[in-house]
TITOR-586484 format. One record per residue (C-alpha): residue in one letter; z, y, x. Coordinates in steps of 0.02 Angstrom, whole numbers, plus 50000, padded with zeros to 5 digits. Layout:
// TITOR-586484
@rest: A; w: Z; v: Y; u: X
...
This chain:
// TITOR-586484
@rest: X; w: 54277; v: 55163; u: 55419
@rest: X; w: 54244; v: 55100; u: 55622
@rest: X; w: 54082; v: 54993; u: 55641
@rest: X; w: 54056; v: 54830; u: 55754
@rest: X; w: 53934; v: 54810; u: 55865
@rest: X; w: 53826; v: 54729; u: 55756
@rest: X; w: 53822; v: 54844; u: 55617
@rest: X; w: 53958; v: 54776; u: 55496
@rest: X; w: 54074; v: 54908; u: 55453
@rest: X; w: 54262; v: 54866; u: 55493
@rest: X; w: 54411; v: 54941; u: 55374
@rest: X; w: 54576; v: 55007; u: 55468
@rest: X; w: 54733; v: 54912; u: 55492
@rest: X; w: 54846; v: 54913; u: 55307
@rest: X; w: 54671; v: 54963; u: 55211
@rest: X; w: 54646; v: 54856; u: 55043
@rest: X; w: 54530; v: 54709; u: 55062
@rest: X; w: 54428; v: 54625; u: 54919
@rest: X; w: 54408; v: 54445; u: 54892
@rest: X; w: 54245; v: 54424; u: 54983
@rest: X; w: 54332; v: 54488; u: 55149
@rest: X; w: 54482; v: 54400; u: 55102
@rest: X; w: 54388; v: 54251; u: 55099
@rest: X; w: 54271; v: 54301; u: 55259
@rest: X; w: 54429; v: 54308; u: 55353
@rest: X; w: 54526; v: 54148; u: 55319
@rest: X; w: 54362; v: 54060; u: 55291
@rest: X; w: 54449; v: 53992; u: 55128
@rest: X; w: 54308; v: 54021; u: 54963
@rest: X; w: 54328; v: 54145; u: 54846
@rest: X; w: 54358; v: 54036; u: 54702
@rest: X; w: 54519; v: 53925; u: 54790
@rest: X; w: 54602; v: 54125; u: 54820
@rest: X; w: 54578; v: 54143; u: 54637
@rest: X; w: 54638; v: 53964; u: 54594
@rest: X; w: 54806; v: 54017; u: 54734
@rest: X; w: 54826; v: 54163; u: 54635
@rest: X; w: 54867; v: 54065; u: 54468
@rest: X; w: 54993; v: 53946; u: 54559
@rest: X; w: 55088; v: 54056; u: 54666
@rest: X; w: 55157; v: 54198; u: 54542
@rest: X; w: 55211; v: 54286; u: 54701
@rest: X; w: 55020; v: 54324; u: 54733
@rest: X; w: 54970; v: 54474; u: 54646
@rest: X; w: 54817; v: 54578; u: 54712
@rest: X; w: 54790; v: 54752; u: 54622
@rest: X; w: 54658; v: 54733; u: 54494
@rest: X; w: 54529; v: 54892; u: 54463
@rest: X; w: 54401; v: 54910; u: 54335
@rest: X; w: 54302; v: 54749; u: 54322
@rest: X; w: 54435; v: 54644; u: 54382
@rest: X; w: 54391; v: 54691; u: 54548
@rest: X; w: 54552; v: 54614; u: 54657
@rest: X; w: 54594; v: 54708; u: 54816
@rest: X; w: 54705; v: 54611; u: 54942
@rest: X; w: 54852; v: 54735; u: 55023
@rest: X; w: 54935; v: 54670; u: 55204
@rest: X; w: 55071; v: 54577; u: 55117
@rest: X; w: 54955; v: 54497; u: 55005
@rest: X; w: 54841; v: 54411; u: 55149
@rest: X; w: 55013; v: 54353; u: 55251
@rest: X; w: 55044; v: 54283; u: 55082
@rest: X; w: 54885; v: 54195; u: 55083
@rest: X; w: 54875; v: 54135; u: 55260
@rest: X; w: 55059; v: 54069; u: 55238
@rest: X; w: 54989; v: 53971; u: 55086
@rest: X; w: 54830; v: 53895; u: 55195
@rest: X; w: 54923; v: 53859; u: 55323
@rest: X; w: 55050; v: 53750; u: 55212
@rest: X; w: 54914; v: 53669; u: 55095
@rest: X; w: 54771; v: 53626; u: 55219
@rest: X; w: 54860; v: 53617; u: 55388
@rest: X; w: 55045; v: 53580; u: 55373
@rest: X; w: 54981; v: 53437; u: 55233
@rest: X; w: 55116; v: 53521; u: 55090
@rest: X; w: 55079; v: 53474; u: 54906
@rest: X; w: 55038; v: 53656; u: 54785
@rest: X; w: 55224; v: 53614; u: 54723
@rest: X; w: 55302; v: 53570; u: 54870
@rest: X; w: 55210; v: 53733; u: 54965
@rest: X; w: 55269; v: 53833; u: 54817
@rest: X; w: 55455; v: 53783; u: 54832
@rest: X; w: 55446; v: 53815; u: 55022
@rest: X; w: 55383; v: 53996; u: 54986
@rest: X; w: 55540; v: 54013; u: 54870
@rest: X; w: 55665; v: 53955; u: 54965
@rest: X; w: 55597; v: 54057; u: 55093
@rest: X; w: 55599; v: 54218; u: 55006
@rest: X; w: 55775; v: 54163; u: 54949
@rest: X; w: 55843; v: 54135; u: 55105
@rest: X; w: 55778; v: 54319; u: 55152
@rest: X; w: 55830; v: 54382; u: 55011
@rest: X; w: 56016; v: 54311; u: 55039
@rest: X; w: 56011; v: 54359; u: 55250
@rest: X; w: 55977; v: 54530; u: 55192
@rest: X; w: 56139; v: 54557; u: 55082
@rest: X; w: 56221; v: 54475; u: 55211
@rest: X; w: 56271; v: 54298; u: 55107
@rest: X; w: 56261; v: 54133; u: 55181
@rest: X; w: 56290; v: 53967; u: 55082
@rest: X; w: 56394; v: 53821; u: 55162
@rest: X; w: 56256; v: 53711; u: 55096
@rest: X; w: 56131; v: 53830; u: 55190
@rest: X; w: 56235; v: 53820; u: 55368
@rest: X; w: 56260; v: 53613; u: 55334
@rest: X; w: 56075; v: 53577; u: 55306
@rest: X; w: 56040; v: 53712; u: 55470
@rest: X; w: 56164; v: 53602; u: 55586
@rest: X; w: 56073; v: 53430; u: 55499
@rest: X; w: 55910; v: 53490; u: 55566
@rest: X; w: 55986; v: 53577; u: 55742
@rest: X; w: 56076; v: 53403; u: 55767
@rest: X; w: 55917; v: 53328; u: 55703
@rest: X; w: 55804; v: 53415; u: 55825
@rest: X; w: 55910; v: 53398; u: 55972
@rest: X; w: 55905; v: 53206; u: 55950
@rest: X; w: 55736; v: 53197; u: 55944
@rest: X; w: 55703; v: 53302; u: 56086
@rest: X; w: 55799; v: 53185; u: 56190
@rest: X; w: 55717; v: 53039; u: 56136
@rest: X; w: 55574; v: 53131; u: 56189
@rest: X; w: 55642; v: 53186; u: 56362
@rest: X; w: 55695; v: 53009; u: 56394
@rest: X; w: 55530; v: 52914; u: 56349
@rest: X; w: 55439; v: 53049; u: 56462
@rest: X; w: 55554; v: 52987; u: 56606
@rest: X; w: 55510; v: 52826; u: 56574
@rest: X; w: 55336; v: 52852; u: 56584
């Protein structure tokens, strides 16, 4: 364990972290990573004697992928829930190497979506 300056001790990189400095470090309270951990079943911090929860790395990406959809990107617990899913599907399916037609439609909506957008962007800059 390395210490700060001012005295607080500091884990290494990949060590388990509990709730408290889970909730220290996103500055979310402990009782709303609780409350995350009953609606997102993906969410699973080991549990010691007590009920003690200890965070591992993938379990605090986890998290700060869930603040940042919920209380900065606006999303709804259901709607940030299916994004998670489809996102761990769509890894899921890039990694044994299958790709829907639906999939590479909606990517070329979005593409052709985007690249309107940013020239109605590009334009109205021009104009100004």
């Amino acid at each position: 364990m390395q210490t700060e300056s001012g005295g607080r001790s500091t884990k290494a990189a990949g060590a388990m972290l509990t709730i408290g400095e889970v909730s220290e470090l996103l500055g979310v309270k402990p009782h709303i990573l609780r409350y995350w951990e009953a609606q997102f079943e993906t969410l699973q911090p080991l549990k010691r004697a007590g009920g003690r929860r200890y965070y591992r790395t993938q379990d605090v990406a986890l998290l700060r992928d869930i603040d940042r959809l919920l209380n900065r990107e606006g999303f709804t617990l259901r709607g940030a829930r299916q994004h998670l899913e489809s996102q761990r599907r769509g890894v899921a399916s890039e990694s044994s190497g299958t790709t829907s037609a639906t999939s590479i439609v909606a990517d070329d909506k979005v593409c052709s979506e985007l690249r309107r957008i940013r020239a109605a962007l590009a334009d109205a800059l021009a104009a100004a």
